[in-house]
ZADO-1210 file (C-alpha; in nm, 4 decimals, padded with zeros to 6 digits):
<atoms>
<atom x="-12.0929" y="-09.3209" z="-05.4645" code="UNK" pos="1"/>
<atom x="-11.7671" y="-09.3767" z="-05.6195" code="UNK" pos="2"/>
<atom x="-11.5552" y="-09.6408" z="-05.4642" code="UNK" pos="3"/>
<atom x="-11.1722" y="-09.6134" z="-05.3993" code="UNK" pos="4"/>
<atom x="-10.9343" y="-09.8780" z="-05.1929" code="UNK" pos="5"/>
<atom x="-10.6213" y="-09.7155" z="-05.0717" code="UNK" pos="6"/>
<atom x="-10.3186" y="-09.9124" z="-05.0503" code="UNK" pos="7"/>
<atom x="-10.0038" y="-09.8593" z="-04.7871" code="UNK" pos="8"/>
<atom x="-09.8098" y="-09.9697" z="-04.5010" code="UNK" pos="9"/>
<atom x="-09.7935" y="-09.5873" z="-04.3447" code="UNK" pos="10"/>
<atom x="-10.0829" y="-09.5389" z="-04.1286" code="UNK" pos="11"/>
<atom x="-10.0804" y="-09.1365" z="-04.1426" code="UNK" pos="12"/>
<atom x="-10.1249" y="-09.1862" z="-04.5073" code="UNK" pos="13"/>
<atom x="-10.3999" y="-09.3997" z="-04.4947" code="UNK" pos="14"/>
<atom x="-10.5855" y="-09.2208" z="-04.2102" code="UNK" pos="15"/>
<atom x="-10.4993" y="-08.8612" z="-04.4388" code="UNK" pos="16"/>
<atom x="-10.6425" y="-09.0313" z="-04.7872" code="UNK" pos="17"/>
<atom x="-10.8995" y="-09.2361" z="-04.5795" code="UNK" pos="18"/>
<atom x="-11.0494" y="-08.8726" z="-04.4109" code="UNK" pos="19"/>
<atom x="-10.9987" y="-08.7116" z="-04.7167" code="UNK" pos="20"/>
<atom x="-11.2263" y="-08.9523" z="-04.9612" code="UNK" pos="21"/>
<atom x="-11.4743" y="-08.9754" z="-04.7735" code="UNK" pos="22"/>
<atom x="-11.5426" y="-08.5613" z="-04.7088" code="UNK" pos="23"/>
<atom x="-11.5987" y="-08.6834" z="-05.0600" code="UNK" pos="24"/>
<atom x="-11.8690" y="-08.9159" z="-05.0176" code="UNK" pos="25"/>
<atom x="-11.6240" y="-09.1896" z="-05.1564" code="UNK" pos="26"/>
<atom x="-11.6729" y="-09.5513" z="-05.0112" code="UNK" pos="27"/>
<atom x="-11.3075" y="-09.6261" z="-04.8483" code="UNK" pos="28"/>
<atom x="-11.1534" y="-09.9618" z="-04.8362" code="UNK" pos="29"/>
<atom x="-10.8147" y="-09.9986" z="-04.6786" code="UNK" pos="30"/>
<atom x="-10.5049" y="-10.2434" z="-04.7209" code="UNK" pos="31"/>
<atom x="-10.2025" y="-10.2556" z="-04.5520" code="UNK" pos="32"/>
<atom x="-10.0210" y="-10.4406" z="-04.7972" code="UNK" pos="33"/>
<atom x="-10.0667" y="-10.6169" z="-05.1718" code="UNK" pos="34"/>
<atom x="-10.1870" y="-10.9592" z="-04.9552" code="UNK" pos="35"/>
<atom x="-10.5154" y="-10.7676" z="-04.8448" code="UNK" pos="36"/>
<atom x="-10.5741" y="-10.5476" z="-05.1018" code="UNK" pos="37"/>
<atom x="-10.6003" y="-10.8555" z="-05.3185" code="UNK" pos="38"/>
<atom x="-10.8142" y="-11.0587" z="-05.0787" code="UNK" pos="39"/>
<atom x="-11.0369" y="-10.7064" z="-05.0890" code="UNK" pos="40"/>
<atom x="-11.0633" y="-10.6957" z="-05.4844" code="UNK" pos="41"/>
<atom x="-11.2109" y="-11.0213" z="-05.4695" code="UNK" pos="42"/>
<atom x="-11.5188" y="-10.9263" z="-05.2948" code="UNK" pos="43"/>
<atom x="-11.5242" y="-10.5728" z="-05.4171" code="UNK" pos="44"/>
<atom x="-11.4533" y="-10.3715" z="-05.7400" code="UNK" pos="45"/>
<atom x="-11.3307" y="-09.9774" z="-05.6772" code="UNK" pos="46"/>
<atom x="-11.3471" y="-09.7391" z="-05.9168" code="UNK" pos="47"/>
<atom x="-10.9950" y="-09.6112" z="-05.8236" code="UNK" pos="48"/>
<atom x="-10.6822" y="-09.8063" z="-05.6293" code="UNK" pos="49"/>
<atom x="-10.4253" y="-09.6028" z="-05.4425" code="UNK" pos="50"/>
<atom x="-10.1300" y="-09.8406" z="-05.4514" code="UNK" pos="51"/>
<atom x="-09.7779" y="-09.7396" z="-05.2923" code="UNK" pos="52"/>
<atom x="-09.4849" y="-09.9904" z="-05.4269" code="UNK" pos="53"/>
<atom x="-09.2755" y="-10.0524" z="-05.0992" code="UNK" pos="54"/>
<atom x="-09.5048" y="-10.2786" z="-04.8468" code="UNK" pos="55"/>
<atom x="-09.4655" y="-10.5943" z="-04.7142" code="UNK" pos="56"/>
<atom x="-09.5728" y="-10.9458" z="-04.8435" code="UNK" pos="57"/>
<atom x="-09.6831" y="-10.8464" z="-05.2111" code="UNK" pos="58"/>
<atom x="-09.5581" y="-10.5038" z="-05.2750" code="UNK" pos="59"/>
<atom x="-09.7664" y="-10.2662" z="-05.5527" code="UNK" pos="60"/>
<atom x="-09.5854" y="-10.3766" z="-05.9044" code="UNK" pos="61"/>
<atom x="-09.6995" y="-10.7630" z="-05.8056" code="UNK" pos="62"/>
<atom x="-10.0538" y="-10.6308" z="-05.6889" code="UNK" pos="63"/>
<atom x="-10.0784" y="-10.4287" z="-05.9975" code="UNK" pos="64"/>
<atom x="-10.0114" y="-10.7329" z="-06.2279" code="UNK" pos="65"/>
<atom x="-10.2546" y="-10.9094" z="-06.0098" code="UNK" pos="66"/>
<atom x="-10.5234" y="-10.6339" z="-06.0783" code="UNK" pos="67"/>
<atom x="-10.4817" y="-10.6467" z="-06.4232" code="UNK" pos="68"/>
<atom x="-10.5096" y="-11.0039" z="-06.4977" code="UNK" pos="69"/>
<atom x="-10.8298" y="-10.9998" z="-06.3954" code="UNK" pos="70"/>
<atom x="-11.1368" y="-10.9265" z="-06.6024" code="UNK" pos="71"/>
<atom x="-11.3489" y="-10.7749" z="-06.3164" code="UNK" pos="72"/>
<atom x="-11.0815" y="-10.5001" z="-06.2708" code="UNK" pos="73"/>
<atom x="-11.0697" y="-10.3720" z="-06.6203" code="UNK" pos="74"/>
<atom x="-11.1882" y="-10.0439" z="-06.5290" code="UNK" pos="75"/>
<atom x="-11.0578" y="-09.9644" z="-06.2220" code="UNK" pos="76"/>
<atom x="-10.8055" y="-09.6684" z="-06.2270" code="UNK" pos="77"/>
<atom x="-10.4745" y="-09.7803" z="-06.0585" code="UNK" pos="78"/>
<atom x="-10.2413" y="-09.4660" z="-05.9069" code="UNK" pos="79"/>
<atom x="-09.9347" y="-09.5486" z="-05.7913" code="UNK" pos="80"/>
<atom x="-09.8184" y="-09.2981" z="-05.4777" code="UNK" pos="81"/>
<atom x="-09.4527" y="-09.3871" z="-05.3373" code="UNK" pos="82"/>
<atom x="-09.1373" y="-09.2887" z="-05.2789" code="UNK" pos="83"/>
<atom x="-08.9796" y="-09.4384" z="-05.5574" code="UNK" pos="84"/>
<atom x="-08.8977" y="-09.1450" z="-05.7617" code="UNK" pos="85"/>
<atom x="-08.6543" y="-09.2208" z="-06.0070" code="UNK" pos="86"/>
<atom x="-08.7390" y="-09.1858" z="-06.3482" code="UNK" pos="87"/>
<atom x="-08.6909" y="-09.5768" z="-06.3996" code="UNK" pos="88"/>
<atom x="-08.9184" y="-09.6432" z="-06.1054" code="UNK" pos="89"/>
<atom x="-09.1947" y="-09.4018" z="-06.2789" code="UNK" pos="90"/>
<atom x="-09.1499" y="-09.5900" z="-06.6122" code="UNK" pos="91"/>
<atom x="-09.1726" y="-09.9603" z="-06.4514" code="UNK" pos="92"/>
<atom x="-09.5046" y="-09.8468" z="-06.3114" code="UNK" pos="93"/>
<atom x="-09.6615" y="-09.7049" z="-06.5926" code="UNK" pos="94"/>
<atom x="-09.5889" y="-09.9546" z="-06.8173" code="UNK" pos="95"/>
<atom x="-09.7158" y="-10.2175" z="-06.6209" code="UNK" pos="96"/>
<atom x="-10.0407" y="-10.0439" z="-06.6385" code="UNK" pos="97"/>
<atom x="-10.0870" y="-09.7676" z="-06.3778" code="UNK" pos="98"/>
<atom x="-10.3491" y="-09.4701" z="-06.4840" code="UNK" pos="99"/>
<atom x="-10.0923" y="-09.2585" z="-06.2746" code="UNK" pos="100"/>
<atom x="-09.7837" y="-09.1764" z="-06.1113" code="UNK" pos="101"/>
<atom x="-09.7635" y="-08.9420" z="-05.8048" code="UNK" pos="102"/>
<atom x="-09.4835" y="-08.9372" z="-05.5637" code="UNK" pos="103"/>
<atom x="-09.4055" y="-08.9107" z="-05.1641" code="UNK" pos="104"/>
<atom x="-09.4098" y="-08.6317" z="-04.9956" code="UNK" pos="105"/>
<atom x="-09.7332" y="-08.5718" z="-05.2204" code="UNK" pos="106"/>
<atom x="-10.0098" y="-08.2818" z="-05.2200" code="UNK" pos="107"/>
<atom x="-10.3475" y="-08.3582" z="-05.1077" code="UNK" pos="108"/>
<atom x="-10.5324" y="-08.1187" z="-05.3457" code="UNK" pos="109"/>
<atom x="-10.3323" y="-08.2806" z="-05.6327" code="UNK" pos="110"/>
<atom x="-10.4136" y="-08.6698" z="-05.5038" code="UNK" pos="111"/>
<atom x="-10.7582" y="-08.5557" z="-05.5179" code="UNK" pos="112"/>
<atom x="-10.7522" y="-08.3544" z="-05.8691" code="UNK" pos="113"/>
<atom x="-10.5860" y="-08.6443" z="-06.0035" code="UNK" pos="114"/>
<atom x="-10.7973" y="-08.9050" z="-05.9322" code="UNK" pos="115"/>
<atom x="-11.1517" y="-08.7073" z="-05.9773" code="UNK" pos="116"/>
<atom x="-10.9471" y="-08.6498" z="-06.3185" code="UNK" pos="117"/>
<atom x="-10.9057" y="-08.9978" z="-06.3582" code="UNK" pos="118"/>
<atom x="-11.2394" y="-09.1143" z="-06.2506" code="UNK" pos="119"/>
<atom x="-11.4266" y="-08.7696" z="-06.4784" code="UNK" pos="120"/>
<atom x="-11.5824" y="-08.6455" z="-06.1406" code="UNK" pos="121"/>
</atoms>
């Protein structure tokens, strides 16, 4: 069972992408901002991270730097999904390291193509 922790401050997005995964038999994790999602990778390694930029505490560009300085997330597929959609904004993310890019408002059949995609499901 593939493994995916989704990252956000908006509940209606995490209780959409939560629902969603797991009519896919994915095991959820949730974090509300980049403070739990990194006290979550420490105990657990997803196969895929949902990670919006604008949250509280940590926001996603420091918790993606986080993710990949560490050897235990190697693997793990990072997506960022936010609001930020300038081109700039797109650029900063992927080069830091994200698999993918999708922004807010965002289609629920494309979050899920995209990340089977990413994970070869």
């Amino acid at each position: 069972m593939p493994k995916i922790l989704i990252v956000d401050d908006e509940p209606n997005i995490i209780m959409t992408l939560e629902y969603t995964f797991k009519k896919q038999n994915f095991e959820v994790f949730i974090a509300r901002d980049g403070q739990e999602a990194i006290e979550i990778l420490e105990n657990e390694v997803p196969d895929a991270i949902i990670l919006d930029i604008m949250m509280p505490n940590i926001d996603g560009y420091a918790t993606l730097k986080h993710i990949k300085n560490q050897d235990t997330l190697q693997a793990c597929k990072v997506m960022f999904l936010s609001a930020k959609n300038k081109e700039e904004d797109i650029r900063k993310g992927m080069d830091l390291g994200a698999d993918a890019y999708m922004t807010k408002p965002f289609s629920l059949k494309k979050m899920t193509e995209k990340i089977n995609e990413l994970l070869e499901i």
